[in-house]
N, C-alpha and C positions, 0 to 999 in steps of 0.2 A: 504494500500500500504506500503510494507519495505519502510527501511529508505533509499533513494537510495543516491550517493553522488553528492552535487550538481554540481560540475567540469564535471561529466559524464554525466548527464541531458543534460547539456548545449550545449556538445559536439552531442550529438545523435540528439538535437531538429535542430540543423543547418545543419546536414546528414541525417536526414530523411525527414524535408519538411512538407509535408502533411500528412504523413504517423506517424507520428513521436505520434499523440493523440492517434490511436488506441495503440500501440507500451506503450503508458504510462497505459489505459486500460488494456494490459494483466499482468500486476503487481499485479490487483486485484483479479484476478484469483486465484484459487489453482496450484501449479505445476502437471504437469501432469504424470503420476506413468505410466512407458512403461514397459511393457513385451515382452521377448523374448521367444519364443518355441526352446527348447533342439531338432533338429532335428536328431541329434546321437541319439534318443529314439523312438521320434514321431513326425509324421507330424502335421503342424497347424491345417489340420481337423479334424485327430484323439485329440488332445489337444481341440477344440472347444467341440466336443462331451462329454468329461471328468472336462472340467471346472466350478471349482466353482464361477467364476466370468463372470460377464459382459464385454464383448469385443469388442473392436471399433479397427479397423483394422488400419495400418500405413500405407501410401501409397508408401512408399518405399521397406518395411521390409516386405516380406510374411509372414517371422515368428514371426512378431513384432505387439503386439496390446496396446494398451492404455485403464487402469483399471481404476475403481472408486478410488477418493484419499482416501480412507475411507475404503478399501478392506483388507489392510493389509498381502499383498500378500506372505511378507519376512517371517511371524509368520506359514504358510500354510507346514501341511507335503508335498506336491506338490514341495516345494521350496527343503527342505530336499531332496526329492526323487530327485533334478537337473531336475527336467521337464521345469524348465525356470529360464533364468536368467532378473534379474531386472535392468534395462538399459535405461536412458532418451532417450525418441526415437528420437531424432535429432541427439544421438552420434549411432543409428542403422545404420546410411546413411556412416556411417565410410567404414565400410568393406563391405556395400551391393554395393559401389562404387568404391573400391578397386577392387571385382569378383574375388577371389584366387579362382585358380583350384587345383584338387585335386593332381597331383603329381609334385606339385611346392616345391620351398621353402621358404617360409614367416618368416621375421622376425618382430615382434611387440617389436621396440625399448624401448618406457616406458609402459610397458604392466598394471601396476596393475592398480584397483584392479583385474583387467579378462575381460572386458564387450566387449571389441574388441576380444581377443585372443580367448575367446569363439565362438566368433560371426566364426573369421576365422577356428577355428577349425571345426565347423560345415559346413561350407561351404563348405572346403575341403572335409566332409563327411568320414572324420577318415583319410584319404591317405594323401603323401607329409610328409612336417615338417616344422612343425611351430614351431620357436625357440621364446618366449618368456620371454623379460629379464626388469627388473625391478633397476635401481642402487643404491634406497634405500633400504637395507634388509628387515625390517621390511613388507614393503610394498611389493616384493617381495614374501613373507613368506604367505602372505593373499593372494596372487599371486595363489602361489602353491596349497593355500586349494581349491579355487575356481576355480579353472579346476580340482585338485582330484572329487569333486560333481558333474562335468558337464561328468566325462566320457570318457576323450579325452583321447586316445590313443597313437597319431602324437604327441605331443608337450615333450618340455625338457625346463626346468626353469631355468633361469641364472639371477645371481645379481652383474651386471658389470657394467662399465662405457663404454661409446661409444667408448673412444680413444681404449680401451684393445680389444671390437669389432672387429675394423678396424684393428688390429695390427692381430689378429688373424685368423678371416674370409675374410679380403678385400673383393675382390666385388664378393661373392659369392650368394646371393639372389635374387630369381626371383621378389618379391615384401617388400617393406620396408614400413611400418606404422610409421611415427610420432606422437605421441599426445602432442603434444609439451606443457611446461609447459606453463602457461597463465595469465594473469591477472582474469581469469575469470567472464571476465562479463559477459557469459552468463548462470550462474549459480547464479546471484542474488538475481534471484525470490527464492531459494530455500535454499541458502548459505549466512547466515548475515557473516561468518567470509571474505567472501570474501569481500562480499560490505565494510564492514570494514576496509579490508587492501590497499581497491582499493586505489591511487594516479597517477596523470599524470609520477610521476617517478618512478612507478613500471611496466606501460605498456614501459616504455623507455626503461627500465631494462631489461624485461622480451625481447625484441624483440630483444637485445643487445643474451642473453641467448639459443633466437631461431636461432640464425644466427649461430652461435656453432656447436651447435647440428645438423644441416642439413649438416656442413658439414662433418662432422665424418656420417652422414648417405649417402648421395652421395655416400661417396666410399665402402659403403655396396652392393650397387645394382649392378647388371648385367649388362652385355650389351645387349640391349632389355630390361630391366628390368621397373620397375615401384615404384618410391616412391609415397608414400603417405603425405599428408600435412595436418595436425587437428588442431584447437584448438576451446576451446570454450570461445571466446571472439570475439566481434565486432570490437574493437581495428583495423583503419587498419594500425597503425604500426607493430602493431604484423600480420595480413593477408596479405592484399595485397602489403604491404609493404615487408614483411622478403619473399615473391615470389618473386617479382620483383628484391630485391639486389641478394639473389639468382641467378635468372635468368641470371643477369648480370657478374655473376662471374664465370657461369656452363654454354657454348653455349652448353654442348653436353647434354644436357636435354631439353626439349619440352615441354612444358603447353597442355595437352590434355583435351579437353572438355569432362562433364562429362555427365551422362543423366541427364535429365532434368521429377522431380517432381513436383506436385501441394505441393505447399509450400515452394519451392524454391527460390533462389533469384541469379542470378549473382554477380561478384565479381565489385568491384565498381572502378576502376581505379581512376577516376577525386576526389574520397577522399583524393587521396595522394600531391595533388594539384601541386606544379610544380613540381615535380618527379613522374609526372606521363606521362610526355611527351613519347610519342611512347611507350606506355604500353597498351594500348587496348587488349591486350592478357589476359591482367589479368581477362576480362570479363566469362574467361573459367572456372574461380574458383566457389565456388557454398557457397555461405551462409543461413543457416534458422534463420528464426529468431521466437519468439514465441509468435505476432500479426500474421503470416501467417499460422504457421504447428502446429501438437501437438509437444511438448517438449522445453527445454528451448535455447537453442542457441548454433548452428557450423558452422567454416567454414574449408572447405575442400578444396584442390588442389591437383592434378591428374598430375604428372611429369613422363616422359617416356625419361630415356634413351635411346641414341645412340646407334644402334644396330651395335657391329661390328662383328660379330658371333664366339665371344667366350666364351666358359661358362665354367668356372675357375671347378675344381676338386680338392675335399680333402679327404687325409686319412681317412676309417672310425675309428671308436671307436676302439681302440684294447682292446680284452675283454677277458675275462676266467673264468667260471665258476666251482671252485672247485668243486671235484666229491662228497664231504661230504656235499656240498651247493645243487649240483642237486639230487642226495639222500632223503631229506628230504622235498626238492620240489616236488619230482616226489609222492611221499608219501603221502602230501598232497591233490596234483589233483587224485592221485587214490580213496582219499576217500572222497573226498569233490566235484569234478569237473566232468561235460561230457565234458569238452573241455581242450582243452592244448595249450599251448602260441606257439611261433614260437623259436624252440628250439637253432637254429642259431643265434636268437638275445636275448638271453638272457645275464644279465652281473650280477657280484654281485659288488657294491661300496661300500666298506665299510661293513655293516652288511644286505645293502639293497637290494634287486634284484629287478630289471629291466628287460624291453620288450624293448630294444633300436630303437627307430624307423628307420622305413628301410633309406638306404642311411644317415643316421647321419653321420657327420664328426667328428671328433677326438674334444674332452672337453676340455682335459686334459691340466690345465695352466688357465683354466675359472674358476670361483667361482659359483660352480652348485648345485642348491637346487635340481631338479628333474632330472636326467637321462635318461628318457624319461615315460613310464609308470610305475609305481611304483607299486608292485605285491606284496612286503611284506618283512620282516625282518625277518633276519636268528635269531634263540636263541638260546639257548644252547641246542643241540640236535634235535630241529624242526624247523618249519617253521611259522610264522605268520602274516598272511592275513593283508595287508592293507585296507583301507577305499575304498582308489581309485580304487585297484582291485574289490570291491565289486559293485562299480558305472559303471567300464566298461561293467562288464559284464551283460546275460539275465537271466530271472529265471531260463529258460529253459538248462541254462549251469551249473547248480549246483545241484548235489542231492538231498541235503536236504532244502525246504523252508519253512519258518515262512509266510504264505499269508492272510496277511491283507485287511480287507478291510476300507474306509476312514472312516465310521465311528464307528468303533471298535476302543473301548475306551483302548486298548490294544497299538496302536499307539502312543497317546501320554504320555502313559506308558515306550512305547521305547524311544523314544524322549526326556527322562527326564533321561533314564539313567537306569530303573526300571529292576528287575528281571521277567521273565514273566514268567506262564506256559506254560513250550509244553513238553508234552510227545511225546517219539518217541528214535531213537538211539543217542546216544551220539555222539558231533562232533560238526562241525562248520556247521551256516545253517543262509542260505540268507534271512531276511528277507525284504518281498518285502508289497508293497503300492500298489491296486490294480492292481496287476503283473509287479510291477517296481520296480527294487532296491532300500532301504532305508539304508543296510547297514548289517554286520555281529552279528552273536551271538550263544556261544557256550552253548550246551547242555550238561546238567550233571545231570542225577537223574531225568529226567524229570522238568529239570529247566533252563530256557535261561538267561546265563547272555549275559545283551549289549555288542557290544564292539564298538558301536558308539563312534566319538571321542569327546571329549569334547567339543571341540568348534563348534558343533554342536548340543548341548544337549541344548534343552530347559525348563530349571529350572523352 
């Protein structure tokens, strides 16, 4: 069993009861390794049929299953090729309780590293827009690589603070995700810096922190609209606590009950002990914990704005692509592409061009790492292919492919970065992972160099 701290023992053994011995048992446990299926590629059957691992299904997640800890799923060309991302299945219940529909507008307030924004983009099923912003750059920047791998088309990446959000977009979102920062307790099993950092005056802090942040998120949402409420800790000053002051400060928000899973738990009002007078509502919040479900610990709440039937409009992108820019684009889809982007939303920023996702509203004044789908950088004279453009698309939209199969040692030849052979004509050519993109590589002389990015290369 981790070293857990003893102030939080103490605390749990007088909230849990009975309950409280298995609760100490799953400590002993392995943490449990979830996957999620890339549904922008393939469905969960088709994935089932193609997997190299053993799969125990999540009873929330269709596309969500729980792997052997011992599988090493992250090291797998599978992962390279975005066929799934790697996500504790308790933070699956995020966005599969959220339900974004496909031509909404989502924004996932602290989005990194991706493992929600993915989840919504998939949901969406490529349509809508999902704005994903992160206010640490760095974090952000890992952000951005990891939905470049998954494919997503709908999303633009932003590293901004909530205040500059609201100053900007007011309440212009159909649905709003928090993952609010946390004390993390329920990342113990898994996370010694957290148990580490854990103290009674860090969860005071942090729900000090949450109360913030919800409000700069409040006036993000719609009317009718729907916030979202995460975190993963048990803490309920941070849960049903930062709900309840909430509640009390916003009448024109609603606590909406959520569906109800095997593994589940309701929200615990009578924890917050005499401030929790005429709070029974908080019952609608949903916590897992990881004595009941696979993965390690969330709780979640489901807020529904006030419908007063107005849905706020803004300017889209003003955009232009120089004709020396569309030139050397259209030049390369001629010889490299069977398909062509949506010529109306194309932009160039900088050196980079863009597929602006439909209805996007105006950037410009935000701090934007992606634009929306990222298709490649202009150079001096041509065009070149991004990673992300290689991940959106199918084999079948490109001329020339490199078709690997998993166990062709030519793979993790790509993967490291390696020169490969292929004869054939010169030019850029998709190499794909049993008919799934892996990523680009130009021919010359009967020789592919990679042009996988580096932080993706496995040395």
């Amino acid at each position: 069993m981790p070293n857990l701290p003893p102030l939080f023992l103490s605390r749990m053994k007088d909230q849990l009861g009975d309950e409280y011995a298995a609760f100490l048992v799953s400590y002993d446990q392995p943490p449990d390794v979830g996957l999620r299926v890339n549904t922008l590629k393939l469905s969960p059957e088709e994935f089932k049929r193609v997997s190299p691992f053993q799969l125990t299904p999540i009873p929330w997640a269709p596309a969500g299953f729980v792997v052997p800890p011992n599988s090493r799923p992250g090291k797998h060309p599978y992962h390279a090729a975005g066929l799934y991302y790697l996500q504790d299945p308790s933070a699956m219940a995020v966005a599969e309780l959220m339900s974004p529909r496909p031509a909404e507008r989502v924004l996932d307030l602290a989005a990194a590293p991706g493992g929600k924004t993915t989840h919504i983009a998939a949901l969406m099923g490529g349509g809508g827009l999902v704005v994903a912003n992160d206010i640490h750059s760095r974090r952000a920047q890992v952000l951005a690589k990891n939905l470049e791998r998954w494919g997503a088309c709908n999303t633009v990446v932003l590293n901004e603070t909530p205040p500059r959000l609201v100053e900007h977009f007011g309440a212009y979102f159909d649905r709003v995700v928090v993952d609010a920062p946390c004390s993390g307790e329920g990342m113990f099993r898994k996370d010694p810096e957290a148990r580490a950092e854990w103290t009674p005056r860090l969860v005071e802090s942090c729900a000090v922190r949450q109360d913030a942040i919800l409000l700069d998120a409040a006036k993000l949402v719609r009317p009718g609209g729907v916030l979202v409420y995460a975190t993963c800790t048990f803490a309920p000053e941070e849960d049903e606590g930062t709900i309840a002051r909430f509640l009390d400060s916003h009448p024109q928000f609603e606590l909406i009950a959520s569906p109800q899973f095997s593994g589940f738990s309701s929200g615990r009002p009578d924890w917050l002990g005499e401030r929790a007078t005429g709070s029974q509502v908080l019952q609608r919040t949903v916590r897992l914990w990881p004595h009941k479900a696979p993965g390690e610990g969330h709780f979640i709440a489901l807020l529904k704005k006030e419908d007063t039937g107005n849905r706020k409009s803004m300017s889209p992108i003003p955009h232009t692509l120089p004709p020396e820019a569309g030139q050397y684009f259209q030049g390369f889809c001629d010889e490299t592409l069977n398909w062509g982007p949506l010529e109306d939303r194309l932009a160039l920023f900088g050196s980079h061009l863009y597929q602006i996702p439909s209805d996007c509203p105006d950037l410009h004044g935000l701090k934007v790492i992606h634009w929306g789908w990222w298709l490649g950088t202009m150079k001096k004279k041509r065009f070149e292919p991004s990673h992300a453009l290689a991940m959106g698309l199918r084999a079948e939209d490109v001329h020339h492919t490199l078709p690997l199969k998993l166990d062709d040692p030519s793979v993790d030849s790509y993967l490291r970065g390696e020169v490969l052979a292929s004869p054939g004509e010169k030019g850029w050519v998709l190499v794909t992972i049993d008919g799934f993109p892996l990523g680009w590589g130009k021919r010359v002389q009967g020789r592919l160099k990679t042009h996988l990015p580096k932080w993706l290369r496995q040395f």
